[in-house]
Legacy VTK file of the C-alpha trace (Angstrom):
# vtk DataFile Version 3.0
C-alpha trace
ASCII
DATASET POLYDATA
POINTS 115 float
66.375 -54.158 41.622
63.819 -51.649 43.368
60.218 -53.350 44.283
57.884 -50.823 42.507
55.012 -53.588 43.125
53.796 -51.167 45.819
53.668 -48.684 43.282
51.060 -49.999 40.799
48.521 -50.439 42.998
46.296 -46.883 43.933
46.017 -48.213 47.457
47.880 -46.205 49.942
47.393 -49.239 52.547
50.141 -50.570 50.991
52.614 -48.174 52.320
54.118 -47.850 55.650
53.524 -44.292 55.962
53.874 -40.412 54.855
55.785 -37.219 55.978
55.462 -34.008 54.671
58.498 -32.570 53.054
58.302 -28.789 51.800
53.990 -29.156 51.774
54.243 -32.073 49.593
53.178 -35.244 51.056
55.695 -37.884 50.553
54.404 -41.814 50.384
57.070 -44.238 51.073
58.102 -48.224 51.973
61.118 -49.894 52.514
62.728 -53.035 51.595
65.578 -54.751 51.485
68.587 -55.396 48.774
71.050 -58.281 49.468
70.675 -56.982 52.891
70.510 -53.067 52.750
68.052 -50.722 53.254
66.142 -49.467 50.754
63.264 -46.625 51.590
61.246 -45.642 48.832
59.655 -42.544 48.629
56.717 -41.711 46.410
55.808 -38.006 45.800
52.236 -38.130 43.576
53.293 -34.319 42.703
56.522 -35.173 41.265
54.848 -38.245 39.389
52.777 -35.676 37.696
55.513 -33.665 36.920
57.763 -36.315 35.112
54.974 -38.257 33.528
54.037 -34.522 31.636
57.886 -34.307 30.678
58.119 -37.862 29.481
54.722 -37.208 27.525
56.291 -33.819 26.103
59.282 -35.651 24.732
56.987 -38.441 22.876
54.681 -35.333 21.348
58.248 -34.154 20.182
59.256 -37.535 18.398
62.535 -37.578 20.159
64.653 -40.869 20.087
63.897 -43.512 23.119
60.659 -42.040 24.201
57.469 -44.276 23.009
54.362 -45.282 24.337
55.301 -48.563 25.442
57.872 -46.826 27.292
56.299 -44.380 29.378
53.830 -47.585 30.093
57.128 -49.436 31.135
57.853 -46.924 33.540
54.939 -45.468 34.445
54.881 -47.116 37.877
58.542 -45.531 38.455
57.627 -41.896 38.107
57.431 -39.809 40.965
59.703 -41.807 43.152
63.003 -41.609 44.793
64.646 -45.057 46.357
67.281 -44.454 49.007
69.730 -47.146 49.924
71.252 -46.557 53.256
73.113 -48.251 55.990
71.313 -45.806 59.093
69.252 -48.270 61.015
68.309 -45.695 63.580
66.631 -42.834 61.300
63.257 -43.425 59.974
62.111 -42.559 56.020
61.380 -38.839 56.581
64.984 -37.906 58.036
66.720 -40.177 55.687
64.642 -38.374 52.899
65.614 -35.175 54.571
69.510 -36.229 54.977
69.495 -36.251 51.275
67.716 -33.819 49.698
69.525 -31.190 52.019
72.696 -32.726 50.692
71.574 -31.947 47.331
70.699 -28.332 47.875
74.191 -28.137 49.476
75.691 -29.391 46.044
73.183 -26.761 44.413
74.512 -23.959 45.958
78.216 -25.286 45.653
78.304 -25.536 41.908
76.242 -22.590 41.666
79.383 -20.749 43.779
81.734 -21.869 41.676
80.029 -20.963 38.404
80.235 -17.520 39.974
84.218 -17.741 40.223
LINES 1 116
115 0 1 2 3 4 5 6 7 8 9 10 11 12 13 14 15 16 17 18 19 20 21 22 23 24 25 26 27 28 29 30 31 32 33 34 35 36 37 38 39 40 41 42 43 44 45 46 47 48 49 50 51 52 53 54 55 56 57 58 59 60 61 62 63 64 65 66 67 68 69 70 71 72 73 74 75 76 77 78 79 80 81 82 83 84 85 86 87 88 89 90 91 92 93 94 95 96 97 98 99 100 101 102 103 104 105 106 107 108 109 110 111 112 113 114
């Protein structure tokens, strides 16, 4: 569904813009799914950091992770797509919006493990 496109090309032109989110500089586009918003947001630090897993997994022969897999997805890593219905807030405080919420379910569950 997502247009990673953008994505496989090394040319930054292609984006709309960046933020910075917690000194990482976050790349990111939007588009549009049967009329919804979609941003994307492309972090080259998190790339690294799941194309290294992915890689770590295929030196460990475990089931579903190949070659010809991580080449499949290779233009995914490192990005985040965000489907929202806020026409007013730009990429960086819809990116915000919801990685707050998921520190908020961080500390929740952590809380509750506690109990």
């Amino acid at each position: 569904m997502i247009n990673y496109r953008i994505l496989q090309s090394s040319d930054k032109r292609a984006f709309e813009g960046y933020f910075n989110f917690n000194n990482r500089f976050i790349w990111h586009y939007e588009d549009s799914i049967d009329g919804k918003r979609v941003i994307v947001c492309f972090d080259e630090q998190l790339k690294s950091m799941e194309e290294k897993d992915y890689l770590s997994r295929i030196e460990k022969k475990l089931e579903n992770y190949s070659m010809e897999g991580f080449y499949e997805k290779q233009s995914k890593f490192g990005t985040l797509a965000l489907f929202t219905n806020l026409r007013v807030k730009n990429a960086e405080q819809i990116h915000s919006y919801y990685k707050s919420r998921v520190n908020i379910e961080l500390m929740f569950d952590e809380s509750t493990k506690k109990r």
